[in-house]
Phi, psi and omega in degrees: 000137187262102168277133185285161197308320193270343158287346183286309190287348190254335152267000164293285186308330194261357178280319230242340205271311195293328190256346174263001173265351170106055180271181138287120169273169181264012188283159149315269179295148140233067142312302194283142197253348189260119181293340170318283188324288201305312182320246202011301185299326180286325160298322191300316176307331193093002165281356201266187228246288203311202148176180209231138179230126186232108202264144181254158206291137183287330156253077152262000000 
């Protein structure tokens, strides 16, 4: 599935929202110190927690 710029940016902030509050991330290293950095590495991957729910508009 292909995220549009703003599902991208509404699961980045709450993932990133979510690891500075202590969440455990799900990446390996935790080399990286900005949670903001570890989400994005966690999207690219395909690892991450979140996911997109897409309803299609009830009057087409």
């Amino acid at each position: 599935m292909i995220l549009t710029r703003f599902e991208r940016a509404r699961i980045l902030g709450a993932r990133a929202l979510q690891i500075s509050l202590g969440a455990p991330s799900l990446l390996l290293s935790e080399a990286i110190a900005e949670p903001l950095d570890i989400a994005i590495r966690e999207l690219a991957s395909g690892r991450g927690p979140l996911s997109v729910s897409r309803f299609r508009d009830a009057f087409d």
